[in-house]
C-alpha positions in Angstrom: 22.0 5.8 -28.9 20.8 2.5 -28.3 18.5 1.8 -25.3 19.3 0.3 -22.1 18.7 -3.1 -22.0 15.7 -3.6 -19.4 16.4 -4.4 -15.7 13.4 -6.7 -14.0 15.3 -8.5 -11.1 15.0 -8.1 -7.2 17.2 -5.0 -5.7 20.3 -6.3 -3.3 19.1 -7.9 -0.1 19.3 -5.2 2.6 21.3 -5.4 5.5 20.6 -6.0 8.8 19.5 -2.7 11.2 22.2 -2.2 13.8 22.0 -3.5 17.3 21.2 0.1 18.4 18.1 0.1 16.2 17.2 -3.3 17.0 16.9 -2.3 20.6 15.2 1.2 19.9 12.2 -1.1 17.5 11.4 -3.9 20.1 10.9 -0.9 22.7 8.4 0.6 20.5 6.7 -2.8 20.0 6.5 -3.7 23.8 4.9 -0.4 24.4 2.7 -0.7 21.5 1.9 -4.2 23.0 1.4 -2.9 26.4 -0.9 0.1 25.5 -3.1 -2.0 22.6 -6.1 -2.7 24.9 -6.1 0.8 25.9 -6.0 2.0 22.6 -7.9 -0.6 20.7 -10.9 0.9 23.1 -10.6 4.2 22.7 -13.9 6.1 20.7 -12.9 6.3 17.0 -12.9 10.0 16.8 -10.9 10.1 20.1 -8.2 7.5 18.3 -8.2 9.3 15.4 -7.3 12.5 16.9 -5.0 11.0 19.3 -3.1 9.4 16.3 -2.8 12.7 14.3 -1.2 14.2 17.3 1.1 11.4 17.2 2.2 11.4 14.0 2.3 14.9 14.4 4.9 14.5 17.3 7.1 12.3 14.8 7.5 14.5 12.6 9.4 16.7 14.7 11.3 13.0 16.2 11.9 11.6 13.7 14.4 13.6 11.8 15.6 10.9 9.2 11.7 10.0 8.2 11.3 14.0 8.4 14.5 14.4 5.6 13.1 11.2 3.3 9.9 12.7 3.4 11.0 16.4 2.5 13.9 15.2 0.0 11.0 13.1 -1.6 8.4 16.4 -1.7 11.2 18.1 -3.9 11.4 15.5 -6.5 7.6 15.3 -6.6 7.2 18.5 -6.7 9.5 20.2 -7.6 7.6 23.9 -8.4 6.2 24.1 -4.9 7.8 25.7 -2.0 9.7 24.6 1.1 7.0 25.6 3.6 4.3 23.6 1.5 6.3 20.3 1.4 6.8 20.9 5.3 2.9 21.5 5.7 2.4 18.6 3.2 5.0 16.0 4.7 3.9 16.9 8.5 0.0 16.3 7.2 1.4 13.2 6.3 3.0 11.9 9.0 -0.5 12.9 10.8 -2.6 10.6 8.6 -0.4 7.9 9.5 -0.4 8.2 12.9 -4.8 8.8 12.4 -4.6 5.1 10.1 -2.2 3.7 12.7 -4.6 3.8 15.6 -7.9 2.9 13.1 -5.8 -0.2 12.7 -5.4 -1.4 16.1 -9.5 -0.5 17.2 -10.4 -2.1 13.5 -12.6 -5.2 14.9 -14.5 -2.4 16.6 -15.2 0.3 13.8 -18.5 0.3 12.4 -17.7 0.4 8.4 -21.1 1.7 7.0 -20.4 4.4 9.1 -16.9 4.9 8.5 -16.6 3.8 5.1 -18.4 5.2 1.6 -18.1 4.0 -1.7 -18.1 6.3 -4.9 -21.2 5.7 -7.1 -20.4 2.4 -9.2 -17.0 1.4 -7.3 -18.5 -1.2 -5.0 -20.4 -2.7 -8.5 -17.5 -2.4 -10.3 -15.4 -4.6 -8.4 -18.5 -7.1 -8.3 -19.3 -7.0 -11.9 -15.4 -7.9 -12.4 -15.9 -10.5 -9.3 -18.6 -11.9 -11.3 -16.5 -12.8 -14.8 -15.3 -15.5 -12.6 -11.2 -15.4 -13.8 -10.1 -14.1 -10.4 -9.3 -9.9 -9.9 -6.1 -8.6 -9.2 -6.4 -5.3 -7.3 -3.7 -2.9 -7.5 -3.8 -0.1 -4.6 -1.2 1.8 -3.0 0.1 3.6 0.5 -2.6 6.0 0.3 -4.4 6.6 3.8 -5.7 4.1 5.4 -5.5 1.2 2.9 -6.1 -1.4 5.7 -9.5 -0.3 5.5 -9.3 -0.5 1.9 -9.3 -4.3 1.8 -11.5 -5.1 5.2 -14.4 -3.1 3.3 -14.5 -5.0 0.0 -14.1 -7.9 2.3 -17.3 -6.9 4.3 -19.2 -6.7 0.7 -19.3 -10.3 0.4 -16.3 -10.5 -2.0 -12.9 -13.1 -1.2 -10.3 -11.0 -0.5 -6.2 -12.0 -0.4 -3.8 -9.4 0.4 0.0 -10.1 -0.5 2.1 -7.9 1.6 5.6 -7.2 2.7 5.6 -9.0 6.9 6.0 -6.4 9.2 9.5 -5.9 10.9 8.1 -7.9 14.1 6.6 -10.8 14.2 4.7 -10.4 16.7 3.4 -7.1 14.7 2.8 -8.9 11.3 0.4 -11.6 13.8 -1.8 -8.6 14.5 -1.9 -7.9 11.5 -3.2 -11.4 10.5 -5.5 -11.5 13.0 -6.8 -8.4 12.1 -7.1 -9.5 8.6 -8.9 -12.6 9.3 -11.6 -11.1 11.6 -13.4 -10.2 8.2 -12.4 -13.0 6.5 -9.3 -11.9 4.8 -6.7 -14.2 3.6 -2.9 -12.7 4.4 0.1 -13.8 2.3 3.6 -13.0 3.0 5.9 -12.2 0.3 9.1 -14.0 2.3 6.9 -17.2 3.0 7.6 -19.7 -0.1 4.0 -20.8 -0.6 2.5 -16.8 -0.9 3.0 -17.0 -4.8 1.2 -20.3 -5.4 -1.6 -19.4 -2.8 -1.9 -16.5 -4.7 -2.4 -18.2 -7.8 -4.9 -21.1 -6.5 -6.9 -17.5 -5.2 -7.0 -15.9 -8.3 -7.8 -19.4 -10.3 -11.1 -20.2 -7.7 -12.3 -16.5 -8.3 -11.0 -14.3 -5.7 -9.7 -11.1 -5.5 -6.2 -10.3 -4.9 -4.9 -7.2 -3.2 -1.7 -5.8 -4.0 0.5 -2.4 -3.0 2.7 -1.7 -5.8 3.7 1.7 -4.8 6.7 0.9 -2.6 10.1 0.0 -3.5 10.8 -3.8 -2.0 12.9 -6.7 -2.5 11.1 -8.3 -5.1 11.5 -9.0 -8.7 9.9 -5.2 -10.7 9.8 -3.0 -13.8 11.8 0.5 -13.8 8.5 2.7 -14.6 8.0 6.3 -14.7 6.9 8.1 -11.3 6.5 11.6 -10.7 8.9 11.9 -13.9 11.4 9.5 -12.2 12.3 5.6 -13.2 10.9 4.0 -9.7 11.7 0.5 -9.1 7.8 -1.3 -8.9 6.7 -5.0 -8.6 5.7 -6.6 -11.0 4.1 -9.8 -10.1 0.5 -8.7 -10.4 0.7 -7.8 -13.8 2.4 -10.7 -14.4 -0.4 -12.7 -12.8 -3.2 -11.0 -14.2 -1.4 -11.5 -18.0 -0.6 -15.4 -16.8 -4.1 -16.4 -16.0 -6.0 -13.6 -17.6 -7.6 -12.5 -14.9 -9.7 -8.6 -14.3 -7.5 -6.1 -13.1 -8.6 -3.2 -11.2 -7.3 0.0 -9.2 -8.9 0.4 -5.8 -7.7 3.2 -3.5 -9.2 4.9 -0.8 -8.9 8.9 1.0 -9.7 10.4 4.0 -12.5 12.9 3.7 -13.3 13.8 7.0 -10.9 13.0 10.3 -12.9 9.5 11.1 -14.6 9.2 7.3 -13.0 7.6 4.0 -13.8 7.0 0.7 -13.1 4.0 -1.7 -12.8 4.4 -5.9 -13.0 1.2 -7.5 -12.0 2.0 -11.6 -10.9 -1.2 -14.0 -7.9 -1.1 -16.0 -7.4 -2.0 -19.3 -5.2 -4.8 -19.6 -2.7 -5.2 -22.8 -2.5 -7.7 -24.7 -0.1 -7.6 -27.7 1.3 -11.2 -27.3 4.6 -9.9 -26.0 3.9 -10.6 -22.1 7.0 -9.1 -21.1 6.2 -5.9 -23.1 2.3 -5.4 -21.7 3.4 -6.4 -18.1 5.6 -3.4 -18.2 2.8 -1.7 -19.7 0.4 -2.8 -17.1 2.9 -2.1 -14.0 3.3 1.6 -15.9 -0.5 2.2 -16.5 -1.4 1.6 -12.9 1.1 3.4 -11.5 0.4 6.6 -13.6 -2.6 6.1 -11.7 -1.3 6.1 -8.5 0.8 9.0 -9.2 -2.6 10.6 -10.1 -4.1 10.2 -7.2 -1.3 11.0 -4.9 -0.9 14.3 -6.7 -4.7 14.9 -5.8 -3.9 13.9 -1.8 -0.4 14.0 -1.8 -1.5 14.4 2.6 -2.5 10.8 2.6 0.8 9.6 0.8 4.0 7.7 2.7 6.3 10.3 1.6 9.0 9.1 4.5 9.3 5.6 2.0 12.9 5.8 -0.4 10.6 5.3 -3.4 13.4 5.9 -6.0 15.7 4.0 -3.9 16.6 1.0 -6.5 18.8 2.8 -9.6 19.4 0.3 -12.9 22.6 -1.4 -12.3 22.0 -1.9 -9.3 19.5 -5.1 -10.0 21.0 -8.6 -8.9 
């Protein structure tokens, strides 16, 4: 049987959300928008807590997120019982809710306090700083991975995060300003200059962030994920192969309700002379890793996201 001939587009375009929707999302965002200086003061433990009991809440309102995220469970885990991916998938939807609100009080959370570093992590990603070709730095959706990126930023080091904009605009401006408070440089992945900033960071040195655990509209290899092709970007392997720059994995977990920890590990990156060959090896070997680390916090995870959404034949 021959093999299938590889599939590295961008997934169809989605579709607009109905008008119904539409109305439903800017209600959430003008209450979010009318409660943010409430909530941006509240004590960090208090916000913490308060968010778990929101995302709590969702999980018994939301019943579409609540089915993704339980359909998802099964294919994950597919030896484990119905009331563990229930007490796993509601946990979930609590850590969100606990990140959501560390988010919006983020200019006011003290980060020596709130934030640890595993022995070597914080030198690793300095040592790779220091080589001077620019570090690409894969993460994923695990816990609060906001944090993730204003902590490295708060060591000193250049930090770029390319990311999907938010479905507001008004919520992807918080965001940025957010962001840029510790000196973090946001790119968009719809605005047509994000892929040459990105390259003019990487050239003069800096790191670049990257989620490569969610299933977007954007050019990807199929890899294997919790024994399932998943549709995953590609363009920071790409990148890293292009300009030969350091690539590391940086994720971070919650430890305690208002304490997280970061692991900073390098990856090795291919190099056989095929570039299309070792960027799918690339994409693959960092998201086994991911896939490891979920499996060890598979609480902290966004199991509510359609992960195996894009199938092959399906690419534009």
């Amino acid at each position: 049987m021959s093999a299938a001939a590889p599939q590295t587009g961008a997934p169809p375009a989605r579709r607009a959300a109905p008008f119904a929707k539409r109305v439903r999302r800017e209600l959430r965002v003008r209450a979010l928008l009318l409660l943010l200086p409430l909530l941006s003061r509240l004590p960090h433990r208090a916000g913490v807590a308060l968010g778990a009991a929101a995302g709590w809440l969702a999980w018994f309102l939301a019943p579409r997120h609540r089915r993704a995220a339980l359909e998802h469970l099964a294919i994950a885990f597919p030896d484990r019982d119905p009331h563990w991916r229930a007490r796993v998938g509601r946990a979930s939807f609590a850590n969100l809710g606990r990140s959501a609100l560390e988010l919006l009080a983020m200019e006011r959370l003290d980060l020596a306090r709130t934030v640890q570093f595993d022995p070597g992590s914080l030198e690793t990603m300095v040592a790779a700083h220091a080589e001077g070709r620019g570090v690409v730095a894969i993460s994923c959706h695990l816990d609060n991975w906001e944090l993730l990126a204003r902590s490295v930023a708060a060591a000193g080091l250049p930090v770029a995060t390319v990311a999907r904009e938010a479905q507001d605009r008004r919520l992807t401006a918080l965001l940025e300003r957010a962001r840029a408070s510790t000196g973090i440089l946001s790119l968009w992945r719809n605005d047509p200059v994000a892929a040459r900033a990105f390259i003019r960071h990487l050239r003069a040195g800096g790191v670049a962030a990257a989620l490569i655990d969610q299933d977007t509209d954007v050019a990807g290899h199929f890899v294997p994920f919790f024994g399932r092709e998943a549709f995953t970007p590609r363009a920071p392997a790409d990148l890293a192969l292009r300009l030969g720059a350091a690539v590391v994995f940086a994720r971070i977990r919650r430890v305690a309700p208002a304490v997280h920890r970061i692991t900073i590990s390098r990856l090795a990156v291919p190099s056989s002379g095929d570039r299309e060959a070792d960027s799918r090896a690339l994409t693959a070997t960092a998201t086994e890793a991911i896939e490891n680390d979920v499996r060890a916090r598979p609480d902290q995870w966004v199991w509510m996201h359609r992960r195996w959404r894009t199938r092959r034949g399906t690419i534009r």
